[in-house]
C-alpha positions in Angstrom: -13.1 26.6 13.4 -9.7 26.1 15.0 -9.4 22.8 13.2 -10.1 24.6 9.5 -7.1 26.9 10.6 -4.9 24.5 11.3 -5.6 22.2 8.3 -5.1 25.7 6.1 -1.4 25.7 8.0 -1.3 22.5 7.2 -1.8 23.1 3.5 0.2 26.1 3.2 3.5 24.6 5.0 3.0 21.7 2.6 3.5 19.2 5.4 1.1 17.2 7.5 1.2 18.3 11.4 2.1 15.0 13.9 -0.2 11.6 13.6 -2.3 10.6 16.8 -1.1 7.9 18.3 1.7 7.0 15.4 5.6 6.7 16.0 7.0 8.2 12.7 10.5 6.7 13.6 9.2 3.6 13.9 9.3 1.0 11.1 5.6 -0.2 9.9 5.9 -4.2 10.1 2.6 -4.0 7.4 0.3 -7.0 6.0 -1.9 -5.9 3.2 -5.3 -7.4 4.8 -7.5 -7.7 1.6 -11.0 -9.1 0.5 -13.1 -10.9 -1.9 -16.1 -8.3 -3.1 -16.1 -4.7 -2.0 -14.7 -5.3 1.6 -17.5 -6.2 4.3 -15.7 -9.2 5.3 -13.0 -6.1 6.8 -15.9 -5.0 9.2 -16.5 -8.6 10.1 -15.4 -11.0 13.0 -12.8 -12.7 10.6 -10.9 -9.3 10.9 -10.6 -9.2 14.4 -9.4 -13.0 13.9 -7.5 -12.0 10.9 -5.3 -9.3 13.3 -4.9 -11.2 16.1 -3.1 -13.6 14.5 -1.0 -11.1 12.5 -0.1 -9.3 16.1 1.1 -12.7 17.2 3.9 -12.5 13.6 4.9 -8.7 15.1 3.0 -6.9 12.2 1.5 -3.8 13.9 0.3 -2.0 10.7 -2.4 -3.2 8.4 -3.4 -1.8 5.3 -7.3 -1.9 3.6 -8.4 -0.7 0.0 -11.6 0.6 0.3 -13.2 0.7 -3.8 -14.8 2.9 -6.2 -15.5 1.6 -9.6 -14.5 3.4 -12.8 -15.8 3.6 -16.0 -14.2 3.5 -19.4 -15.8 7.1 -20.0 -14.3 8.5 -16.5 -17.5 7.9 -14.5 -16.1 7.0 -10.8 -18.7 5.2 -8.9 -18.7 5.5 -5.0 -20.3 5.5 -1.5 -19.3 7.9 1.2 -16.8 6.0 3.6 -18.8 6.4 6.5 -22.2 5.2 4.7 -20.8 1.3 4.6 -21.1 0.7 7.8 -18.2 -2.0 7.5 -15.5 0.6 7.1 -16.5 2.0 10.3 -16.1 -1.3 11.9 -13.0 -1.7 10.0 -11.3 1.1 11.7 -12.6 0.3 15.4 -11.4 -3.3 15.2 -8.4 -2.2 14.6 -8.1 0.4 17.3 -9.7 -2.4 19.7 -6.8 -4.4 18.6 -3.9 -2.3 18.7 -3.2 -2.4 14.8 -2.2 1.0 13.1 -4.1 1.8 9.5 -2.6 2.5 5.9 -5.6 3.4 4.1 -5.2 2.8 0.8 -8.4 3.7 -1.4 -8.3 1.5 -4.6 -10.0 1.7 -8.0 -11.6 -1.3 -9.4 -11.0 -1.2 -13.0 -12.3 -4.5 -14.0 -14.7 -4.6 -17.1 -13.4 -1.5 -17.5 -9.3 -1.3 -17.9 -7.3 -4.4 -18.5 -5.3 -2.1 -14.8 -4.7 0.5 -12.9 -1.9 1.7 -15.3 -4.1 1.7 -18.0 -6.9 4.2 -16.7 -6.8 6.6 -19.5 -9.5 8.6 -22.1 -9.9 9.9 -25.4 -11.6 13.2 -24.5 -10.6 16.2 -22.3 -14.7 15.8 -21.0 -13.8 12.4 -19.8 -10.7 13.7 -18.3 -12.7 16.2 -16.3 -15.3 13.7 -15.4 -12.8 11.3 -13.9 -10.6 13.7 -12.1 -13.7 15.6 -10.8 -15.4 12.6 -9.2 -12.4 10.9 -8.0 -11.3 13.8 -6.0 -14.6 13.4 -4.8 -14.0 10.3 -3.6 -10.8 10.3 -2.2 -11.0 13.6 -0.1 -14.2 11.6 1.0 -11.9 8.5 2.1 -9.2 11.0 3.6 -12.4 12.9 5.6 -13.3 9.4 7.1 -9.5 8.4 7.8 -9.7 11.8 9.7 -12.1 10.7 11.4 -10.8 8.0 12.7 -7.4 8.9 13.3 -6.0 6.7 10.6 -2.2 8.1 10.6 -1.1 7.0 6.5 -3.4 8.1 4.0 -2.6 7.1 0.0 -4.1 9.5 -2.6 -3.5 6.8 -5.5 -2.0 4.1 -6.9 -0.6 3.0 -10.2 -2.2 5.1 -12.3 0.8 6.2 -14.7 -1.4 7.2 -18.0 -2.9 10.0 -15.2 0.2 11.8 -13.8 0.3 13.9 -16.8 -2.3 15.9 -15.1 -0.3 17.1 -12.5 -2.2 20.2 -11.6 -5.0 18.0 -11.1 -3.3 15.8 -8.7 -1.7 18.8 -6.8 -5.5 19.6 -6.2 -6.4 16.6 -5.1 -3.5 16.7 -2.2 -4.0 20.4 -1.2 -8.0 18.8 -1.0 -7.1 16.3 0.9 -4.6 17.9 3.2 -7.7 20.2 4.2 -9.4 17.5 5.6 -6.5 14.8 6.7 -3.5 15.8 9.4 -1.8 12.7 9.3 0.9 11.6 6.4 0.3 11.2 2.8 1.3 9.4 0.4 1.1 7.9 -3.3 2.0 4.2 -4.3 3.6 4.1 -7.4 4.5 1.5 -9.8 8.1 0.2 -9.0 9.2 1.2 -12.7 6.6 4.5 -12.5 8.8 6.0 -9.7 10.7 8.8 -11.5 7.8 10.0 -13.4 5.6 11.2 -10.5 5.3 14.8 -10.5 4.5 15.6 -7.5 6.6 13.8 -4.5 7.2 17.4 -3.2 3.7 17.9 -1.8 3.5 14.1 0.1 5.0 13.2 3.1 6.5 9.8 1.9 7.5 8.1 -1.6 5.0 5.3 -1.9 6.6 2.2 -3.7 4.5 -0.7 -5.1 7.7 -2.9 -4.8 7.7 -5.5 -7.5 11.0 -5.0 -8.8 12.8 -8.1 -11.2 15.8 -9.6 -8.6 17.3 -11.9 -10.6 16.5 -13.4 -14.2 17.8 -17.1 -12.9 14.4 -19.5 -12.6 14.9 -20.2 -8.9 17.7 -17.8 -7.7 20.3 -18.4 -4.8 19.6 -16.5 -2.1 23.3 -14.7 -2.6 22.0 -13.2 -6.1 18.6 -12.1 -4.9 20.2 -10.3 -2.4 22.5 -9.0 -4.7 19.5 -8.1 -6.6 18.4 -5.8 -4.4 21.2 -3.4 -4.7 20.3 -1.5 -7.8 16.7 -0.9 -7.2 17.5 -0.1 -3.3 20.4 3.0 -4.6 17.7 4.4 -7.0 15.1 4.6 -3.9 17.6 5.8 -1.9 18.6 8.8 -4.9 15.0 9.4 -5.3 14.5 9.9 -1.6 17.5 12.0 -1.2 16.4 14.1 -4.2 13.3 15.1 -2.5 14.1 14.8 1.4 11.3 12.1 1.6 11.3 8.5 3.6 10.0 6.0 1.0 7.4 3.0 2.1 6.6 -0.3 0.6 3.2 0.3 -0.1 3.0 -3.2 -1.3 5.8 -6.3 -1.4 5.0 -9.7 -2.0 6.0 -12.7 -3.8 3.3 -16.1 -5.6 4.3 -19.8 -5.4 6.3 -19.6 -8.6 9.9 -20.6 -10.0 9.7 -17.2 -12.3 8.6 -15.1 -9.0 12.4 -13.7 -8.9 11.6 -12.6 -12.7 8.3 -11.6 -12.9 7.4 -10.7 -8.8 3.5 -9.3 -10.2 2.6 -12.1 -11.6 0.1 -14.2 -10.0 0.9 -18.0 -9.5 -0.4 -21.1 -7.7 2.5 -23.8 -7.4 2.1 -25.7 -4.8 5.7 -27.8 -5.8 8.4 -27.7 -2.9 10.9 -25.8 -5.4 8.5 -22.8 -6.2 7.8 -22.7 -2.2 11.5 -22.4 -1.6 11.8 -20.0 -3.8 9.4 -18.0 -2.5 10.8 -18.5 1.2 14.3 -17.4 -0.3 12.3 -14.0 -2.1 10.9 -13.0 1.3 14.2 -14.2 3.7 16.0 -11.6 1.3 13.4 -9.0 1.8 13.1 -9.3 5.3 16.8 -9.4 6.0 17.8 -6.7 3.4 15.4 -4.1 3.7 15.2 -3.9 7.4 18.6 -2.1 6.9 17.7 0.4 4.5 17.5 4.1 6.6 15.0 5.5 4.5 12.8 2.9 4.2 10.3 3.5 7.0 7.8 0.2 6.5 6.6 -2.6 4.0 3.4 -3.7 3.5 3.2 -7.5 2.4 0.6 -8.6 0.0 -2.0 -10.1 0.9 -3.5 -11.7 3.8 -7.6 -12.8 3.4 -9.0 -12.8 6.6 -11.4 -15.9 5.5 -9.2 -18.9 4.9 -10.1 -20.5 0.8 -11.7 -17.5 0.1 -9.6 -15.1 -2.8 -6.0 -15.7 -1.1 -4.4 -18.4 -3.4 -1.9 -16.2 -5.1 0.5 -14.5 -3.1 -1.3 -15.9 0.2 0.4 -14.4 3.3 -1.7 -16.9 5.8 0.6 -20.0 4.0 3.1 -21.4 6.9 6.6 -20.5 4.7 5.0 -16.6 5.2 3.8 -17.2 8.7 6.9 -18.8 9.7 9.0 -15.8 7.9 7.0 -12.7 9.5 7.8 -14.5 13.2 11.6 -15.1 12.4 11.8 -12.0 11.2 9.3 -9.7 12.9 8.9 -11.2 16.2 11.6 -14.1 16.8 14.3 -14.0 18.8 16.5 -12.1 17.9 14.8 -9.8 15.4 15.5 -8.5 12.3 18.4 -6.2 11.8 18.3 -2.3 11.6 
């Protein structure tokens, strides 16, 4: 009873009440740790590899997507959290191993959408049907985060064709915060930011951080730095606008000459230049950002805990990454703040 009170409080103040076991003034040093399928493998012994080695590159966050599918008439199709069985796991291997959670619950769109941004529908019944059982869904996933004490929660991701709903998405998060006492977020689309509604009722501006750096095939590392400048002041507007910290819900960078360009698009060059132009990408991330204020954590995408197995493009196991995340995260001396 005491813990319906104080999720009401919660509610009503519009804030989430202090995380177990999470510094907020600490910045996240994240890995997106992802999967092929619906995401056993993350309730599996290849996690527990799969963190150990990312404890030894100073990441101590990780973030998992569990699924739902949806439908092109707004059927969302899901299992309670706590039915998998590897979710569960999931979350104890990383207690066992010291690794904070961002749980990020995902919608797989394929055969469905041609992505996220394109979830929409033709009818106000399909409308209803898709906001009706994906609030179902995610104040399920926020129920088992609760559960077990899984500090950042996000409520969605890159669906910019919903957001004109806002009163259903303010439903959602007053749903959610019922159920979930640590901090919320949403992850929108780098060029989605200003759109979102509703960044007054979360606890952090959650940035899917894909922004264009330079439109030079295979920058300098001078202009991608400089590249940084213009998206970084309109974060840092945005966050002053709403007296929110902002996260890098996701960051990352393919093998590719265009990757300055294009930083979404998935690529496989294995040449020398498209590998130094990755290691320049993320050397100017990891040095720049780390001096941002507001920016409280980024979340590198993606490490596959099963080497070969779905982690070609954008692979955060390949040795420029590895080598990167110790400079930067764990080397001597460590990144700047």
């Amino acid at each position: 009873m005491l813990q319906v009170h104080v999720a009401a409080l919660i509610a009503a103040l519009g804030t989430s009440a202090p995380t177990r076991g999470a510094d907020h003034d600490r910045f996240m040093h994240g890995v997106v740790v992802s999967c092929p399928g619906y995401g056993r493998i993350w309730g599996s012994e290849a996690m527990t590899e799969a963190l150990r080695k990312l404890r030894t590159l100073g990441v101590d966050w990780v973030q998992i997507h569990p699924y739902a599918g949806v439908r092109r008439n707004g059927t969302i199709r899901w299992r309670p959290a706590a039915s998998t069985g590897y979710l569960s796991r999931a979350a104890q291997i990383a207690k066992d191993e010291g690794v904070q959670l961002f749980w990020k619950p995902h919608l797989a769109y394929w055969g469905s959408f041609e992505w996220r941004g394109a979830i929409t529908f033709d009818d106000p019944a399909q409308w209803r049907r898709f906001f009706d059982g994906y609030r179902a869904f995610i104040v399920d996933q926020a129920r088992f985060a609760e559960a077990h004490g899984i500090p950042l929660f996000s409520i969605g991701l890159e669906y910019h064709q919903t957001l004109g709903h806002e009163s259903d998405w303010r439903r959602i998060i007053k749903e959610v915060r019922q159920v979930y006492r640590g901090r919320i977020t949403y992850s929108a689309n780098w060029d989605r930011l200003k759109e979102v509604p509703f960044w007054d009722a979360v606890d952090l501006i959650g940035v899917q951080a894909y922004f264009p750096l330079s439109e030079s095939t295979n920058p300098s590392l001078a202009e991608i730095r400089k590249g940084w400048a213009r998206p970084l002041a309109e974060l840092n507007t945005l966050s002053t606008k709403y007296g929110k910290p902002y996260v890098f819900s996701e960051i990352g960078y393919s093998r590719s000459l265009d990757a300055a360009r294009k930083p979404w698009a998935p690529d496989t060059d294995s040449s020398d230049a498209a590998i130094a132009n990755r290691r320049r990408l993320m050397e100017a991330a990891l040095s720049r950002l780390a001096k941002e204020d507001r920016l409280k954590g980024i979340f590198w995408w993606k490490w596959v805990p099963r080497a070969g197995y779905g982690d070609r493009d954008f692979d955060m196991r390949s040795p420029e990454a590895t080598a990167l995340l110790k400079r930067y995260w764990s080397g001597d001396p460590p990144a700047p703040r």
